[in-house]
PLY file of the C-alpha trace (Angstrom):
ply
format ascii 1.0
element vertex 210
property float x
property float y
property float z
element edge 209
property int vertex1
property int vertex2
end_header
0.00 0.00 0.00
1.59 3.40 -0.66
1.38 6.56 1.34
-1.12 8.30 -0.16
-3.23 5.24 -1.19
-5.39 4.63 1.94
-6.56 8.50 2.37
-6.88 10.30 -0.46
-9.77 10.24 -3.38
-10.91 7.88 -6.00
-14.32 8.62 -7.91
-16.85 5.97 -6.88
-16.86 4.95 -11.01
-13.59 2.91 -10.05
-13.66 -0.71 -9.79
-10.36 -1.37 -7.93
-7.36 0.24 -7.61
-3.48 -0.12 -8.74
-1.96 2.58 -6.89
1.93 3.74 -7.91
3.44 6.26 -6.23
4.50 8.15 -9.91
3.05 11.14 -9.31
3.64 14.26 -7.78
1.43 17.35 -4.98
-0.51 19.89 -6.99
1.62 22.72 -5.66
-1.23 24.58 -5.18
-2.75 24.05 -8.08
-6.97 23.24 -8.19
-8.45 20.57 -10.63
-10.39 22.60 -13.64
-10.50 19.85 -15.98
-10.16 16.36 -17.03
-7.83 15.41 -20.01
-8.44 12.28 -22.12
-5.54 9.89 -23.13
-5.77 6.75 -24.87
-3.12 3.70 -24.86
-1.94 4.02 -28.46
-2.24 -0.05 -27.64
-4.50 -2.82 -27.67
-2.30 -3.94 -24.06
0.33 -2.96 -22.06
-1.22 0.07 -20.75
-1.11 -0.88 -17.06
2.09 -2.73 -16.96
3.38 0.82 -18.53
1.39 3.28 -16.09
1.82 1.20 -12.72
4.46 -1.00 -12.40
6.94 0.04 -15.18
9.84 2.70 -14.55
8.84 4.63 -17.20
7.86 8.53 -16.04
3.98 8.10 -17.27
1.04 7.53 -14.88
-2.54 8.54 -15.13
-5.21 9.11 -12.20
-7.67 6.83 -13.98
-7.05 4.00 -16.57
-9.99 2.66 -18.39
-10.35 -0.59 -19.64
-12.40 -2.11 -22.64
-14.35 -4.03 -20.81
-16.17 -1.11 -19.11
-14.27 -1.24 -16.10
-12.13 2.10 -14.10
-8.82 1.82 -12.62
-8.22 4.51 -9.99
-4.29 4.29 -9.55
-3.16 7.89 -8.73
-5.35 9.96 -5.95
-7.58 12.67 -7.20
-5.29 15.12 -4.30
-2.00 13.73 -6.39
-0.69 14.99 -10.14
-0.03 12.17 -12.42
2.36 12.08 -14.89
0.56 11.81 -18.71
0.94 15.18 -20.26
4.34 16.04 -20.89
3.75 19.16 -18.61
3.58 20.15 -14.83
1.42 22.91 -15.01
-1.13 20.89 -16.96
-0.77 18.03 -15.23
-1.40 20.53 -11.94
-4.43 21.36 -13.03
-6.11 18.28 -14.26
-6.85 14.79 -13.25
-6.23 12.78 -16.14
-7.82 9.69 -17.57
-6.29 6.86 -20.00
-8.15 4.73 -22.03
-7.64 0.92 -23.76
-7.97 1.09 -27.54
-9.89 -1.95 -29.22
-8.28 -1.19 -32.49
-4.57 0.59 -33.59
-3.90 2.77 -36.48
-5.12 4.91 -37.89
-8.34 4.88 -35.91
-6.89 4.28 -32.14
-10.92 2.97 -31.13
-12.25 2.89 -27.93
-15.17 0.71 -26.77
-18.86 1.94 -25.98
-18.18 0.18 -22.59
-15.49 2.27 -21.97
-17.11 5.49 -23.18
-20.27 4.71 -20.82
-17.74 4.51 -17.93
-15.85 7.90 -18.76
-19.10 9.48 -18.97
-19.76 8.09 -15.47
-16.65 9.05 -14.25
-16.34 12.94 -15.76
-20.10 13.35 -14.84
-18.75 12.09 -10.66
-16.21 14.37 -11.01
-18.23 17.21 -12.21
-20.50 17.05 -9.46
-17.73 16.35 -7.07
-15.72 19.96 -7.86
-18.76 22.22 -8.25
-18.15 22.77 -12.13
-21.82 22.28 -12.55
-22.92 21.86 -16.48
-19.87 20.70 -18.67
-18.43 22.48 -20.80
-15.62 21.81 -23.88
-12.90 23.66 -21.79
-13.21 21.06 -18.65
-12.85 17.93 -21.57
-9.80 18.65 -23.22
-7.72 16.05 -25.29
-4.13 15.73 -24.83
-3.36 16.43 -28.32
-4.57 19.69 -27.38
-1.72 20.96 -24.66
0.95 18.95 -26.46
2.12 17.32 -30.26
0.73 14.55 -30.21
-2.28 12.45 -32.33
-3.58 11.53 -28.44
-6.68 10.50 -27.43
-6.54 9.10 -31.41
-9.43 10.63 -33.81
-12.00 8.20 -32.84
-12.02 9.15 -29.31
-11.12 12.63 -29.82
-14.05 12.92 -32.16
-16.40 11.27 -29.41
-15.60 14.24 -26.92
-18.36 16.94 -27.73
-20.94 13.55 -27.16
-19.28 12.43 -24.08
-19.59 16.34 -22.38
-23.75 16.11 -23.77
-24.53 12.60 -22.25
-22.33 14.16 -18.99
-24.68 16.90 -19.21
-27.45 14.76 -19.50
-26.59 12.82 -16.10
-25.75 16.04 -14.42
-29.28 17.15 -15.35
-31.37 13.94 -14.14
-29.47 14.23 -10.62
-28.08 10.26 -10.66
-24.94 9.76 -8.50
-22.46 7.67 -9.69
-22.22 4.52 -7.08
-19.87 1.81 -6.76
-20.34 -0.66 -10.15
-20.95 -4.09 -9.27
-20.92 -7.36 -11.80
-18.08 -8.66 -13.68
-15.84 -6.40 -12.91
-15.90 -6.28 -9.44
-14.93 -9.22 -7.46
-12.75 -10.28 -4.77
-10.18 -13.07 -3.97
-8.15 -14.70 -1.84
-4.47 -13.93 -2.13
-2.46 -17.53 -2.68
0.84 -14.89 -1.42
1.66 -11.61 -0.01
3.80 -9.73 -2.25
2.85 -7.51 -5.09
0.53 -7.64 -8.43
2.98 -6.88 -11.22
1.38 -8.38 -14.26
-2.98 -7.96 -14.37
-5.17 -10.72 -15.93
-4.49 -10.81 -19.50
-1.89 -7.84 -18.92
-1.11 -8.93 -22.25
-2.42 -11.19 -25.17
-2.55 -14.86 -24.39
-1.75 -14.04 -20.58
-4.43 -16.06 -18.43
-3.38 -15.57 -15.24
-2.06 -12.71 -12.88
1.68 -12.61 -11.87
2.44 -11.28 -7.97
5.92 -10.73 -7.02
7.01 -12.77 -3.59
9.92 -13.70 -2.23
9.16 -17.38 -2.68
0 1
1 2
2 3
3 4
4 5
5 6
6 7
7 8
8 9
9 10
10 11
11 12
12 13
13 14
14 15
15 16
16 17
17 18
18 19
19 20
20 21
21 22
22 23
23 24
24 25
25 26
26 27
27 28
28 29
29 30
30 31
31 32
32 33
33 34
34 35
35 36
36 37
37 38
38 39
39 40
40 41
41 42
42 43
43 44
44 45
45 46
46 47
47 48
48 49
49 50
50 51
51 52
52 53
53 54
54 55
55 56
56 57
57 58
58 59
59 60
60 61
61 62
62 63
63 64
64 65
65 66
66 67
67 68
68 69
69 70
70 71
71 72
72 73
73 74
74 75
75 76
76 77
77 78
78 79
79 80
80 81
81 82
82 83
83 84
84 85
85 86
86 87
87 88
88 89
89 90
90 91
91 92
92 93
93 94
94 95
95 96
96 97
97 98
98 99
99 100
100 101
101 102
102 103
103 104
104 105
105 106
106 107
107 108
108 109
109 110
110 111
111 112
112 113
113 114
114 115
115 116
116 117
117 118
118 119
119 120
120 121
121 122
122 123
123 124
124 125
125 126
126 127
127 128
128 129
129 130
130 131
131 132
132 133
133 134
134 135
135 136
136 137
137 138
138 139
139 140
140 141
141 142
142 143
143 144
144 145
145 146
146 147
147 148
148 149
149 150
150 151
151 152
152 153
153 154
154 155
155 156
156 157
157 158
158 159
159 160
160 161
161 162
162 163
163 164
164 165
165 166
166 167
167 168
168 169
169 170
170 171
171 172
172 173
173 174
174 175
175 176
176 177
177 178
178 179
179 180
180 181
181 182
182 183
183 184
184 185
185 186
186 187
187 188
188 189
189 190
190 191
191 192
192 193
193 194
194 195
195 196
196 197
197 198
198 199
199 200
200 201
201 202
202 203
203 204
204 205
205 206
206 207
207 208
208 209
């Protein structure tokens, strides 16, 4: 468990989460907006923003499947747009691609759950109704083709249907279903590869001494 793991805030949207200590304090700075990232990968992307020692981390990873990741604290900056003072200001969520190039596409499941999660978040921080300036793409603060042109594209949609929840008053609760289950550990030690973590992986690797 790390230091900031046990106290600090997740949106209820997440399903578990994969904390790493990559990240950094605000220094000062408030959250005014969420930034969208996507994978650029069919897998990898949690092996690569967890448990990798590469300087990338995100405060939510979304998976195809429908299911949320919270892995850096709302309180915390991640490390996913190339800048601080971006980074500072946003909490910033990365997203499994079902296809590569050129498209980079994202589920529906996945869309349905950032929805869920922006529309939490929204409520959360006071921004009431969403606008374009608090759903920003990364391509947008840096050169880069991220969040891809399929998901990029989907952006003005996904701030309507947030609107759309915002307006009927539903709170975002805890999901339940596939998702969401729990386990006995065979081991203490450390998850360092997820369930299918990559293709043609059916199981989930912890690191033990023995």
């Amino acid at each position: 468990m790390g230091k900031f793991e046990d106290s600090m805030t997740y949106s209820a949207r997440v399903n578990r989460t994969l904390y790493t200590n990559k990240s950094h304090d605000r220094g000062g700075y408030t959250v005014q907006r969420v930034i969208v990232h996507h994978w650029a990968g069919l897998t990898g992307g949690i092996e690569r923003l967890v448990y990798s020692d590469d300087a990338a981390s995100a405060n939510y990873i979304g998976l195809s499947d429908g299911s949320m990741i919270g892995s850096i604290p709302e309180e915390r900056r991640a490390w996913t747009s190339g800048s601080y003072d971006v980074d500072a200001q946003s909490i910033t969520v990365e997203i499994q691609n079902t296809t590569t190039a050129p498209n980079w596409q994202v589920s529906e499941a996945s869309i349905n759950a950032l929805v869920e999660l922006i529309a939490d978040i929204a409520r959360r921080y006071g921004w009431g109704y969403v606008d374009r300036s608090r759903v920003r793409g990364h391509r947008e603060f840096a050169a880069t083709e991220c969040p891809g042109p399929f998901l990029y594209g989907h952006l003005d949609g996904i701030i309507t249907r947030v609107n759309s929840l915002l307006r009927s008053g539903s709170h975002t609760s805890a999901p339940t279903g596939p998702s969401t289950y729990a386990m006995a550990s065979p081991v203490k030690g450390v998850v360092s590869c997820e369930w299918r973590g990559y293709e043609g992986h059916a199981g989930m690797d912890i690191a033990c001494p023995v």
